[in-house]
C-alpha positions in Angstrom: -80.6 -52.6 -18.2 -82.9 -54.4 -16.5 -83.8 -51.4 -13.6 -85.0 -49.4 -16.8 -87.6 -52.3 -18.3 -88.9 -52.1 -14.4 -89.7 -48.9 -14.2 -90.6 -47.7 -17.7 -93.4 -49.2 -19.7 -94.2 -47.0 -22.9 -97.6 -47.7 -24.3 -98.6 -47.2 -28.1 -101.6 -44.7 -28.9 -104.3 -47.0 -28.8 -102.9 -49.4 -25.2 -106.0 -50.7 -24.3 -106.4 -52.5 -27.8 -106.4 -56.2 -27.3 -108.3 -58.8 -29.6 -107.3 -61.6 -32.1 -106.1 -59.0 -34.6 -103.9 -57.4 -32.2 -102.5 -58.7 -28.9 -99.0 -58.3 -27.1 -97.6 -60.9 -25.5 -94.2 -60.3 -22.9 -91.1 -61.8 -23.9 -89.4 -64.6 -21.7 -87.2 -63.6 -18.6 -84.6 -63.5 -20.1 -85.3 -60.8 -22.9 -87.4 -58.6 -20.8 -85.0 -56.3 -20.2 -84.6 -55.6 -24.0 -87.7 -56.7 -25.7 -91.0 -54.6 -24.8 -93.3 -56.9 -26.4 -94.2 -59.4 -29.3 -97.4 -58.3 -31.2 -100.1 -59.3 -33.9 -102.1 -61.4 -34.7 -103.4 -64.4 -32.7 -104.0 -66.5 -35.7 -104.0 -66.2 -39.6 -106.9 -64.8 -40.5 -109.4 -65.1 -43.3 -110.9 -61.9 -44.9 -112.4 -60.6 -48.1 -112.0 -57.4 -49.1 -113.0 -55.9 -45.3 -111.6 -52.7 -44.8 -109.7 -52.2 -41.9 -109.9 -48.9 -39.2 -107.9 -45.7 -39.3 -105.2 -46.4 -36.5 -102.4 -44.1 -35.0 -99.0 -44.6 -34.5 -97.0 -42.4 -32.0 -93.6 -41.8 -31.1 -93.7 -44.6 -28.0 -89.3 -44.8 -28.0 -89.4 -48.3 -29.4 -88.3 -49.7 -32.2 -89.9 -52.5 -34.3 -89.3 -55.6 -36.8 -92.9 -56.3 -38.5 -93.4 -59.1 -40.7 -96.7 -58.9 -42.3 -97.8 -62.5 -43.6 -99.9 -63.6 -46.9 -100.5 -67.2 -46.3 -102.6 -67.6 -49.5 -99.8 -66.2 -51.7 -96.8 -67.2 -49.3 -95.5 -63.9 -49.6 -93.9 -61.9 -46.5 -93.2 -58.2 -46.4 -91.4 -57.3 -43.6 -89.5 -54.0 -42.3 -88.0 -52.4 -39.5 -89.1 -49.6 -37.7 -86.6 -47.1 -36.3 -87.3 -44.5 -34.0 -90.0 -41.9 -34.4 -90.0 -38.8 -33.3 -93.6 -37.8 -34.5 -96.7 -39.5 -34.9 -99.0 -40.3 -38.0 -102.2 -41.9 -38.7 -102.5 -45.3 -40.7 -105.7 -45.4 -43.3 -107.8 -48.2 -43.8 -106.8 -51.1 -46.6 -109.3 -53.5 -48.6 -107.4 -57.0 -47.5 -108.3 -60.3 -49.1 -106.9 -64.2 -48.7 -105.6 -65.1 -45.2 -103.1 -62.6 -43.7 -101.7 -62.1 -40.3 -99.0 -60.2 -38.5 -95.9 -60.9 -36.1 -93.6 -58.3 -34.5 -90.8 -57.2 -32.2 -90.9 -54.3 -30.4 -87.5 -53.7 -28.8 -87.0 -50.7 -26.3 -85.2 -47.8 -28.0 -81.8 -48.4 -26.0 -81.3 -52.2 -26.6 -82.0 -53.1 -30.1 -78.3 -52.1 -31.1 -77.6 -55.2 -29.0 -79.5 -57.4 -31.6 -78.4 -55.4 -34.6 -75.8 -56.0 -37.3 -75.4 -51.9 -37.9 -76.1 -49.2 -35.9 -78.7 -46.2 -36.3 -76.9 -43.9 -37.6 -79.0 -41.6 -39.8 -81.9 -44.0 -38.9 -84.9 -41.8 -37.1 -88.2 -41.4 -38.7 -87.9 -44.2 -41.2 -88.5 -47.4 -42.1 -86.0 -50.3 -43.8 -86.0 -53.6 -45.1 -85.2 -55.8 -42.0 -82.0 -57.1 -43.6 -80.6 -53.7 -43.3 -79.9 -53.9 -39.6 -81.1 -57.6 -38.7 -80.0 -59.8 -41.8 -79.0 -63.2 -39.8 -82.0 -62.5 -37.9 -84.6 -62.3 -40.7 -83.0 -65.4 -42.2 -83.5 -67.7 -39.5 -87.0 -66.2 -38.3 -88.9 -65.5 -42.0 -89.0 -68.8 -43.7 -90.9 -70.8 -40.4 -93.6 -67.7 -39.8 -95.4 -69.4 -42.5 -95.5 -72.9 -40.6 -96.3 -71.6 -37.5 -100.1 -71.9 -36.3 -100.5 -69.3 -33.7 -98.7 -66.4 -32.1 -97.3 -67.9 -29.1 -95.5 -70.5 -31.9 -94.0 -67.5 -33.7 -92.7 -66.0 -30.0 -91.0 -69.2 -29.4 -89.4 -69.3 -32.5 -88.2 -65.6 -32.4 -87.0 -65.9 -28.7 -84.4 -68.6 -30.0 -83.0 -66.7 -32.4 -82.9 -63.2 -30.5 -81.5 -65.5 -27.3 -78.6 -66.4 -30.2 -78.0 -63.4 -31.5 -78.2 -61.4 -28.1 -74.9 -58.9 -27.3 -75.1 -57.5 -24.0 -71.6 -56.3 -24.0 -72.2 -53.7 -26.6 -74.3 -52.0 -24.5 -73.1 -48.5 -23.4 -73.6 -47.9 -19.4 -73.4 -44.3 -20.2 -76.1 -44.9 -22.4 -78.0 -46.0 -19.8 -77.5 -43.8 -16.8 -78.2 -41.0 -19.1 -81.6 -43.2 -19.5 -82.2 -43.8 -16.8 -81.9 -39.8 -15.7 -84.1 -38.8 -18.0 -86.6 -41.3 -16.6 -86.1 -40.6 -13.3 -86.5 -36.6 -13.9 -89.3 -37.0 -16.1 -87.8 -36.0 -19.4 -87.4 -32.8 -18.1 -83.7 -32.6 -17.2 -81.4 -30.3 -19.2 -78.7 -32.2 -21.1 -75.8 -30.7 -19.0 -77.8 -31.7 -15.8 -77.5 -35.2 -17.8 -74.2 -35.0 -19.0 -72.8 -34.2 -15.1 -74.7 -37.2 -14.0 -73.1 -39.4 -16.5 -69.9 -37.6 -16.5 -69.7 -37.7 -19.9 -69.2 -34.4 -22.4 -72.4 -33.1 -24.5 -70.2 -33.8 -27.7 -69.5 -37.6 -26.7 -73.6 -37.9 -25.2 -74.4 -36.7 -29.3 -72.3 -39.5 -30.7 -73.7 -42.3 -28.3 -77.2 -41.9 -28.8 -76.8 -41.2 -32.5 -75.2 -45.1 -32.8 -77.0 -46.6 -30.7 -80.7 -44.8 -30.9 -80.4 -42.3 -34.1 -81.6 -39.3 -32.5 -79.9 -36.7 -30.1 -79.9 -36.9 -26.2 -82.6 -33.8 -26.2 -85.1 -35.4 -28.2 -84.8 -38.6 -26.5 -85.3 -36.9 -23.3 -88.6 -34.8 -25.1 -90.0 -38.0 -26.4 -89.8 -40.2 -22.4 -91.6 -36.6 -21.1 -94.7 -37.2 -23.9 -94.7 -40.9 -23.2 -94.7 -40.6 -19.8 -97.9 -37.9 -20.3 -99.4 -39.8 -22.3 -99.5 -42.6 -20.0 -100.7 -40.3 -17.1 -103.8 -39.1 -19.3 -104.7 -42.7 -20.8 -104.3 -44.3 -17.5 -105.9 -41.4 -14.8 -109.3 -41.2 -14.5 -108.2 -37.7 -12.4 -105.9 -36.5 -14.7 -104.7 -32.5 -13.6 -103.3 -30.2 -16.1 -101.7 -27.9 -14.1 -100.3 -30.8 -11.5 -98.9 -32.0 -15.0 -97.4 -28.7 -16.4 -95.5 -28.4 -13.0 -94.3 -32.4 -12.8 -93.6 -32.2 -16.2 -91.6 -29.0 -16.7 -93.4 -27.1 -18.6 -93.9 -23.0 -18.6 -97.8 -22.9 -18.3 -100.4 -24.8 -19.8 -100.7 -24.0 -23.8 -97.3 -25.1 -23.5 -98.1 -28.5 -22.5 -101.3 -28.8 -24.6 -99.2 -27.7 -27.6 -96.1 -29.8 -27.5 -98.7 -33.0 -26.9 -100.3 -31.7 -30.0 -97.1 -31.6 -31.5 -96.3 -34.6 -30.7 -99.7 -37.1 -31.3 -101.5 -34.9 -33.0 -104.2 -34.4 -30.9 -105.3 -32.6 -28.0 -105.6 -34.7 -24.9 -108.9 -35.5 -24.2 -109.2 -36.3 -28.3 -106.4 -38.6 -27.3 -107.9 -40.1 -24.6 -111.5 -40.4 -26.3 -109.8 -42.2 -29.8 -107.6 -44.4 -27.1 -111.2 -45.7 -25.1 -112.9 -46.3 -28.6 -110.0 -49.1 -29.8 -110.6 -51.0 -26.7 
């Protein structure tokens, strides 16, 4: 578990975006193999009716509990993020009073290990956190409110994610067939994975489908855009074609289209909206 947090680091579709309305913060040692990040806000925040920017959210194989906090009306809406497969954009909102933010962002293979169901039928939606993290919502919710800052909100999650932690239900297959698809780049076929693993295609369905809600093939799809998309927003050299070859794809419309596909942009729109949130 913890060889695939070392060498895999996916990054939303703005990464570079880092102020006091939005900040990630790593997670102690010992969760850093299952928790990506904590993000939000560094403080509650006053506003009046400011509008806030047009964001994107992309398929960046995570998964996420956000609480989103009203601290004049002591009101909390909070929800869980399963795995997405495609991206969309988020509009602007009038806000007013003193809000804020707090969230989890587990990697896609180890939030079953927090959960009290698995993601069965999950992908491409989201849930009221007591769906899949009731015990968890009860003991974090109630003392967001008293917390001052972010790094108090971190502490208090940490404890309760430290309690509620269950490394054994992790799946090795799970993760050497991970880890494979990591390693190759997303662009191994799913028998090349399912020899690796030595496990059958029909028993490779049902373990992801628990544990991640999606298939094996579009896992593997969705680590070969993140992993492009990380080349192109961190390369100032990025080469298509060096791509299209590392990446396994037949030529280059091929890769331009599936990143299309996939964030909704072309690259270098990608790249330009990415530089413009920093």
């Amino acid at each position: 578990m913890l060889a695939l947090s070392q060498i895999y680091h996916p990054i939303t579709g703005t990464p570079f975006h880092n102020d006091d309305t939005y900040c990630e913060i790593s997670p102690c040692e010992a969760l850093k193999p299952y928790i990506r990040c904590f993000w939000g806000s560094r403080y509650p925040v006053g506003v009046t009716e400011i509008s806030t920017e047009n964001g994107i959210v992309i398929p960046d194989t995570c998964m996420d509990i956000i609480f989103h906090i009203d601290h004049t009306q002591n009101i909390i809406d909070g929800h869980f993020c399963a795995l997405d497969e495609r991206s969309f954009f988020t509009s602007g909102a009038a806000l007013s009073g003193v809000t804020s933010t707090f969230a989890i962002r587990f990697y896609a293979w180890s939030a079953i290990l927090f959960a009290e169901n698995d993601f069965r039928g999950s992908k491409n939606n989201a849930f009221p956190i007591e769906e899949f993290f009731q015990s968890l919502k009860r003991e974090v919710q109630p003392q967001l409110f008293e917390a001052a800052t972010l790094a108090d909100r971190i502490a208090i999650a940490e404890k309760a994610l430290l309690k509620r932690l269950h490394p054994e239900r992790m799946n090795d297959d799970l993760l050497n067939a991970v880890y494979y698809m990591i390693i190759s780049s997303g662009r191994a076929r799913i028998s090349d994975v399912c020899s690796y693993t030595s496990v059958s295609e029909k028993q490779l369905e049902r373990i992801f489908s628990q544990h991640m809600g999606v298939s094996p093939k579009s896992f593997s799809s969705l680590i070969r855009y993140q992993l492009l998309w990380q080349e192109l927003a961190g390369s100032q050299c990025f080469d298509i074609l060096d791509a299209v070859e590392k990446y396994g794809y037949t030529d280059q419309a091929h890769l331009l289209n599936d990143f299309r596909r996939r964030h909704l942009m072309t690259p270098r729109e990608a790249v330009s909206f990415a530089a413009k949130r920093r």
